[in-house]
C-alpha positions in Angstrom: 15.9 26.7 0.8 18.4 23.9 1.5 18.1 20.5 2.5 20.3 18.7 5.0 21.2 15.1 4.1 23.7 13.5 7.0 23.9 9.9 4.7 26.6 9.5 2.3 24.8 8.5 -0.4 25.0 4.8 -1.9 26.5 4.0 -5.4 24.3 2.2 -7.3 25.1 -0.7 -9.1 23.7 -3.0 -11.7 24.4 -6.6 -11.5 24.5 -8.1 -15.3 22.3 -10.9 -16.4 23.7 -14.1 -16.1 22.0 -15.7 -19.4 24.1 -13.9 -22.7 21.0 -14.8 -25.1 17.4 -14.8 -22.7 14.8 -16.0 -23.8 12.0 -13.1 -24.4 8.6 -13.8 -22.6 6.1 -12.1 -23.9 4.0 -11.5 -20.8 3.9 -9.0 -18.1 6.6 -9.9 -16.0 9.8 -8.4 -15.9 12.3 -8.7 -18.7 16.2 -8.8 -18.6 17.3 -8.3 -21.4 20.6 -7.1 -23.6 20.9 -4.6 -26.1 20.9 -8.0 -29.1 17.3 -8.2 -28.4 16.4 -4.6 -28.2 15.0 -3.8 -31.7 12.9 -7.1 -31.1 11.1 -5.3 -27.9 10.8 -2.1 -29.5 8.6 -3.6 -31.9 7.0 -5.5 -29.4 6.0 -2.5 -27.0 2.9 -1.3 -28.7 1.1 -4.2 -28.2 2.1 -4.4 -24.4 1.5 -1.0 -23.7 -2.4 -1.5 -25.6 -3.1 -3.9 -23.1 -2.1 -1.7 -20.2 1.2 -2.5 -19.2 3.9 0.3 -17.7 6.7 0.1 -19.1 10.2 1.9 -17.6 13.9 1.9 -18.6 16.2 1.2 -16.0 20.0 1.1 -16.1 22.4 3.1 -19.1 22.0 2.1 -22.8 25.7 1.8 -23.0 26.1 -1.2 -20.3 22.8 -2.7 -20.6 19.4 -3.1 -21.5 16.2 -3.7 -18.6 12.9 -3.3 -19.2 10.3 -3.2 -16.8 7.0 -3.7 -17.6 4.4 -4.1 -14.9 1.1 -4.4 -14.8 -1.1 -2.3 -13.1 -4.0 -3.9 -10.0 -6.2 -3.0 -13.0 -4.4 -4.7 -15.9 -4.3 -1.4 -17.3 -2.4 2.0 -16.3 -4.7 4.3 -14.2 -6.6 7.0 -15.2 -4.5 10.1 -13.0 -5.2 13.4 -13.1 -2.0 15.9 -11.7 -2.0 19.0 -10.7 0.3 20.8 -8.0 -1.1 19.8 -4.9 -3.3 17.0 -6.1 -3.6 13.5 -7.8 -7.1 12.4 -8.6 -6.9 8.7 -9.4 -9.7 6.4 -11.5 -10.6 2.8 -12.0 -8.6 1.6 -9.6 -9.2 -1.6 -7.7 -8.2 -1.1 -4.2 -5.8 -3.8 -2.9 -5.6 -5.2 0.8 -2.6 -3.3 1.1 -4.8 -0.4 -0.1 -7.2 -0.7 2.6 -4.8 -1.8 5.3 -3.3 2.0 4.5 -6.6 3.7 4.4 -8.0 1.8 7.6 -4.8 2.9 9.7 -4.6 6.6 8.2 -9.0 7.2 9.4 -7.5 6.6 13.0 -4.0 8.3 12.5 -5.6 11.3 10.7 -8.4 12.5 14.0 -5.1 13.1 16.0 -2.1 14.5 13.6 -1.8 15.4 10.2 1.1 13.0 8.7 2.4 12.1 5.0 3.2 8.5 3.9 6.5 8.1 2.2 8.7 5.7 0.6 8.1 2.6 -1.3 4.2 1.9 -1.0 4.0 5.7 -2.9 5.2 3.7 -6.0 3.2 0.9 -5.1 -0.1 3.0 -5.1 0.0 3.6 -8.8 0.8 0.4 -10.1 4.1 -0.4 -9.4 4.4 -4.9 -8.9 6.2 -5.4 -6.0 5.9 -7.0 -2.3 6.7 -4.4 0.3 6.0 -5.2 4.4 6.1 -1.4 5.9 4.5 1.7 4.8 6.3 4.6 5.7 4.7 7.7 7.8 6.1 10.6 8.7 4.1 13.0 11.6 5.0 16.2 13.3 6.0 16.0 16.8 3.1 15.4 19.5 3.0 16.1 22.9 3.0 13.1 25.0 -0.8 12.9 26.0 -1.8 13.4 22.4 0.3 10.7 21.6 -1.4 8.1 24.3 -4.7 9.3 22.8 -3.7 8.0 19.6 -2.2 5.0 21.1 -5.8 3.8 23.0 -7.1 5.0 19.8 -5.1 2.4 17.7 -5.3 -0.4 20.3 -9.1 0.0 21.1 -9.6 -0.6 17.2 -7.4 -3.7 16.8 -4.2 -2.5 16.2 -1.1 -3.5 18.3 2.7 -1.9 18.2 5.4 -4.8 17.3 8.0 -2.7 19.2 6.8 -4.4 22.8 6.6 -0.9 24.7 3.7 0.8 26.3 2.9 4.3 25.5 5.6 5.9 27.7 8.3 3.5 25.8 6.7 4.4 22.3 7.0 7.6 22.7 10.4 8.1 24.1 11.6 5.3 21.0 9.8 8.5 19.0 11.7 11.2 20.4 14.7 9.7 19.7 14.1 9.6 16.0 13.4 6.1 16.3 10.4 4.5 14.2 7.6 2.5 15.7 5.5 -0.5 14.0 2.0 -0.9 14.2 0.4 -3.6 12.6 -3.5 -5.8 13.0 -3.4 -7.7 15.5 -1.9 -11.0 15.7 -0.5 -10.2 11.4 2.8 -8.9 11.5 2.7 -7.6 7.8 1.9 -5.4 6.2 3.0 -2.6 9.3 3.3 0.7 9.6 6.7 2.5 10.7 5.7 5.4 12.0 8.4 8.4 13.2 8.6 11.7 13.7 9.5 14.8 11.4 13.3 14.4 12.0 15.3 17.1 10.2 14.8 19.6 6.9 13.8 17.0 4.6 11.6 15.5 6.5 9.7 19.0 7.3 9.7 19.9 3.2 8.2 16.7 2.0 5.7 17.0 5.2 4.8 20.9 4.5 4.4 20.4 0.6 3.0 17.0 0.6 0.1 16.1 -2.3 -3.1 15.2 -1.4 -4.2 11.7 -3.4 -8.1 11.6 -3.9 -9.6 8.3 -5.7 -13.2 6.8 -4.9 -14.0 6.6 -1.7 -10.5 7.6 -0.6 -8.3 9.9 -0.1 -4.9 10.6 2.1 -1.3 12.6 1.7 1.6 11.4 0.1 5.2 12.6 -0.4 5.8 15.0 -3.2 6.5 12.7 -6.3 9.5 15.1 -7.7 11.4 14.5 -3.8 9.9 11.0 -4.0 12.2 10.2 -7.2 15.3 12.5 -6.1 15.3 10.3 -2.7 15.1 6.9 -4.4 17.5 8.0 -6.2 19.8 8.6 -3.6 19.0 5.9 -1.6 20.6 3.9 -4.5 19.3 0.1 -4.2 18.4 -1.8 -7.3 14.7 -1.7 -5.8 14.9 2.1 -5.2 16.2 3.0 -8.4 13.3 0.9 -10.0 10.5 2.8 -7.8 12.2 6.1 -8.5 12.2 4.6 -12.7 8.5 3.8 -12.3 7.1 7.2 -10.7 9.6 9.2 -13.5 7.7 7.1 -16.3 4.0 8.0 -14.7 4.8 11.6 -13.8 7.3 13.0 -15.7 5.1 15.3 -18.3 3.6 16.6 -15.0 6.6 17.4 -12.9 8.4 20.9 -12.7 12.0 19.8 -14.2 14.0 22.8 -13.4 13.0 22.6 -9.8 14.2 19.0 -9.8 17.4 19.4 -11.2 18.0 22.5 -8.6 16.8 19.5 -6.2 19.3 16.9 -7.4 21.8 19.1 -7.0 21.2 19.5 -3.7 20.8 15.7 -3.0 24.5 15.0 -5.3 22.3 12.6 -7.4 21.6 12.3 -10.9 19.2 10.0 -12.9 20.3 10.3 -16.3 21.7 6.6 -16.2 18.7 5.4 -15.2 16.4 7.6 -18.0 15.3 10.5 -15.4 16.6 13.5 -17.7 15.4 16.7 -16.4 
């Protein structure tokens, strides 16, 4: 089956460090380095992984060296067990983001089925960065479904930052358009919430993996389309995400059906250390 992608895709580009010798912190923050230092870290990386740390490649070995190494909630990289359909996650500590996700998606989940996308997906399993929307993708409702899940929402403390009522919500959804929901009176973290919009859209929703950790579960994008669509989208901060979710998952992932997939998308990730 094919996919239809309307956006030209962005070029990526890799902004060089501005320091020609950095200085080499050995913590768990991110490291810019060049390749003079890189025998230095590889000797160093045992010790960082031992205490926990993820660490991911980004960027071609022949213009320069980055490392990323972030810390997981836990200080330590999650206990995850993959299979097809399914991630089973361990000894992890959920964050308020966490919970802001899993309060929203009891509500969202007694009207429509849905799939949560994008950058909190690289977020859930450790990846250290801020985000202030969480991506959800639903298939279409009728209109009085919708207001059910509207009264729903608003009777349990949520309110939608667009400024509509239900009618003007759900026209902004027909349109394609995304809506933001958010707590009351707290602006972020929010929730964009749209509608299945076109073949990608209805792939990643119909083959979507169902996450399962203590005392939580929910549905998130496939990780294989996850990584091809960072990839795509091309920002320095997608690229990373699609980096991080390669490192975690790439012993698990089906890497003939990605390349058939990149193909598809006109990306490739063998810059960036995604070699399938």
């Amino acid at each position: 089956m094919g996919f239809v992608v309307r956006r030209k895709r962005k070029t990526p580009t890799l902004q060089k460090s501005s320091h020609k010798e950095p200085d080499v912190c050995l913590s768990c923050r991110d490291l810019q380095i060049t390749s003079h230092f890189w025998n230095i870290l590889i000797q160093f990386l045992p010790e960082q992984k031992s205490k926990g740390c993820t660490v991911s490649l980004q960027g071609c070995a022949k213009k320069r060296y980055a490392l990323l190494i972030r810390q997981t909630t836990e200080g330590k990289r999650m206990d995850l067990q993959y299979s097809d359909q399914k991630i089973e996650v361990s000894e992890k500590i959920l964050t308020s983001l966490d919970r802001f996700v899993l309060d929203f998606i009891r509500i969202l989940e007694q009207k429509t089925p849905y799939v949560i996308v994008s950058g909190y997906v690289a977020i859930l399993f450790g990846r250290s960065r801020g985000t202030e929307d969480v991506d959800i993708l639903i298939p279409f409702l009728e209109e009085a479904t919708f207001d059910k899940l509207y009264q729903a929402l608003i009777t349990s403390g949520y309110e939608f930052l667009n400024a509509e009522n239900s009618d003007g919500l759900y026209d902004m959804l027909s349109k394609k358009m995304g809506i933001r929901i958010a707590k009351k009176d707290q602006f972020i973290p929010n929730i964009e919430l749209k509608f299945l919009k076109d073949e990608v859209d209805r792939h990643v929703f119909r083959d979507r993996i169902a996450v399962s950790m203590p005392g939580a579960s929910f549905y998130i994008s496939p990780i294989d389309i996850q990584i091809i669509y960072k990839l795509w989208l091309g920002s320095d901060k997608d690229i990373e995400d699609a980096v991080y979710l390669w490192e975690i998952f790439k012993n698990n992932l089906d890497h003939n059906r990605m390349k058939s997939r990149m193909k598809e998308f006109g990306v490739s990730g063998e810059e960036y250390g995604i070699v399938v």
